[in-house]
C-alpha positions, 0 to 999 in steps of 0.5 A, spaced: 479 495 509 474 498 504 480 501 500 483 493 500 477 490 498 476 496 492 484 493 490 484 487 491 477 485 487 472 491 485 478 494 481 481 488 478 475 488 473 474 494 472 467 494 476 463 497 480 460 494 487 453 494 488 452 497 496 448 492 498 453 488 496 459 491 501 453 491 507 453 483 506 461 483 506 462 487 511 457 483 515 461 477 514 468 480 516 463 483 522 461 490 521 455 493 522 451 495 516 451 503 519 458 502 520 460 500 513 455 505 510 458 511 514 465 508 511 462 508 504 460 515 505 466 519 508 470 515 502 465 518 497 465 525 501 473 524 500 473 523 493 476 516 493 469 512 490 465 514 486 457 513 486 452 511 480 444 510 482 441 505 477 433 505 481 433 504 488 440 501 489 447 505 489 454 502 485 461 505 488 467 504 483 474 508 485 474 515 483 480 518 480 484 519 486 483 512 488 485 509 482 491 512 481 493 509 489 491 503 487 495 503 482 502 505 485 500 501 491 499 494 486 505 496 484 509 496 490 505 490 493 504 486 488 511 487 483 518 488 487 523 494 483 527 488 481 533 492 478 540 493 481 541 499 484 546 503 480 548 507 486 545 513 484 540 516 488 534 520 488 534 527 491 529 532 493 530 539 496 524 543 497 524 549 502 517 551 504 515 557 508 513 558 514 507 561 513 505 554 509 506 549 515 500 544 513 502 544 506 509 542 508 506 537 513 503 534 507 508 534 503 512 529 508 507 524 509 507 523 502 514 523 500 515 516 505 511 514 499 514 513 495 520 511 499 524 518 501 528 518 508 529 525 510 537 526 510 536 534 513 532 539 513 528 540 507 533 535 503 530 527 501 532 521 498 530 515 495 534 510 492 531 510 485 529 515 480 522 517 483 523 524 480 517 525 475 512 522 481 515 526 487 515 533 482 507 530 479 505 530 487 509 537 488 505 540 483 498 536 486 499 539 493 501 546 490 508 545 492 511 545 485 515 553 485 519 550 492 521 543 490 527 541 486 531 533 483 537 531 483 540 526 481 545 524 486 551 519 488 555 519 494 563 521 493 569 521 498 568 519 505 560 519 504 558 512 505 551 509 503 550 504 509 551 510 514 545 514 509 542 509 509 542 509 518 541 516 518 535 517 513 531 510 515 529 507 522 531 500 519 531 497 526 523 499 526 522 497 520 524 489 521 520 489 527 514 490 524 515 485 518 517 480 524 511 481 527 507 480 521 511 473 519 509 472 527 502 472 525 501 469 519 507 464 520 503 459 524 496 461 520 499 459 513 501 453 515 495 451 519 490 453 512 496 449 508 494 443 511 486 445 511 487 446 504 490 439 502 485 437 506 479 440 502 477 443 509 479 451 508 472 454 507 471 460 502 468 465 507 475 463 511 479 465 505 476 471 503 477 473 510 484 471 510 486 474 504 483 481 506 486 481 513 492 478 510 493 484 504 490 489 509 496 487 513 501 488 508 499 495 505 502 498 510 509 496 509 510 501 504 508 507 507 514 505 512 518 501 507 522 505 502 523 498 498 532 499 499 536 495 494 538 489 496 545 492 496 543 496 502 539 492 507 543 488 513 543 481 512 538 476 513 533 482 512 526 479 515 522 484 509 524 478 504 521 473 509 515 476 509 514 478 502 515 470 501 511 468 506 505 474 503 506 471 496 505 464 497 499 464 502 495 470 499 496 464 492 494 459 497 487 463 499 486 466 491 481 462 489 476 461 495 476 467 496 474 469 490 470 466 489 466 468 496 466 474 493 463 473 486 458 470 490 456 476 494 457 480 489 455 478 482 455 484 479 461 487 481 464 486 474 459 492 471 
């Protein structure tokens, strides 16, 4: 939820948080001033925020590390690709030794990322050209002599519908978008009404918005953004991405201002 609320606010501005400030957040989001504080903490120890002492009183800003997550977060939430898929995939191979398990280990969780399904052992692929990305992230995580791209197109009997069955759990994936559109279905209509009505208070749409994006974050790492071309009909992934953009529009400006109102120097 922290990481959320560095994306979603601190980070836009290109500012800093105030703790103090994060412990009234999180007070009002029902966390408790330790359990913020121990939050804070293990994200500084990992590198992801960044501290700065003015007196008594401690500021966070996202570090490098946690910059650059927001950033291909942003992207990936907030800006669909958008381009027509000209039938070319990406392809990773990558052939890590056994005695570099971890390391392999690593290397998998990260690349559904950025939007590769397995299609063998050692073999990946994403349908968009993430080559300069996945070969960056190889090079990170000290994998870059095992990984090697190709720009790939399937011929013959090899048929894109069944790559995209073997190399994704489609069926996982759309359960997770209809209970997502389940939940916040009923709650947008309900706070639609609330704002006509003047009735929707701001604190009720910080905290919305927060839950509701914190939410949402979580399709890309299961999600690799298929063309549309390649999805089933009636996907419930573009219902949900509509209902996400109208409701998070609907509860943008109360929460914001809730935010400048606990935090009114997070923009230093």
């Amino acid at each position: 939820m922290l990481f959320t609320l560095f994306g979603d606010y601190v980070f836009p501005v290109g500012g800093e948080i105030w703790l103090g400030s994060l412990v009234a957040i999180g007070r009002a989001l029902g966390m408790s001033e330790v359990a913020v504080r121990s939050a804070v903490a293990r994200l500084g120890r990992e590198r992801w925020v960044a501290a700065r002492k003015h007196g008594a009183r401690s500021f966070y800003r996202l570090a490098p590390k946690g910059r650059a997550l927001i950033e291909e977060g942003t992207q990936r939430i907030y800006h669909g690709d958008g381009r027509v898929w000209d039938g070319t995939w990406c392809l990773l191979s990558y052939s890590i030794p056994e005695s570099k398990r971890a390391l392999r280990d690593r290397m998998r969780k990260q690349l559904a990322w950025l939007g590769f399904g397995q299609l063998a052992s050692g073999t990946y692929l994403a349908p968009r050209d993430v080559s300069p990305q996945v070969l960056q992230l190889a090079e990170r995580l000290g994998a870059g002599a095992f990984a090697k791209t190709f720009s790939a197109r399937g011929c013959g009997a090899t048929d894109d519908a069944r790559i995209v069955r073997q190399c994704w759990d489609l069926g996982r994936i759309a359960c997770a978008y209809q209970r997502f559109v389940r939940h916040y279905a009923p709650l947008y209509t309900r706070d639609v009404r609330r704002h006509a009505e003047a009735r929707l208070e701001d604190a009720d749409a910080f905290r919305t918005r927060l839950a509701l994006t914190h939410d949402f974050r979580r399709f890309p790492f299961i999600d690799p953004d298929l063309p549309r071309q390649l999805l089933p009909a009636a996907w419930p992934g573009t219902r949900a991405r509509e209902l996400f953009d109208a409701y998070h529009a609907l509860l943008t400006d109360g929460a914001l201002r809730f935010f400048s109102a606990c935090a009114p120097s997070s923009s230093g």
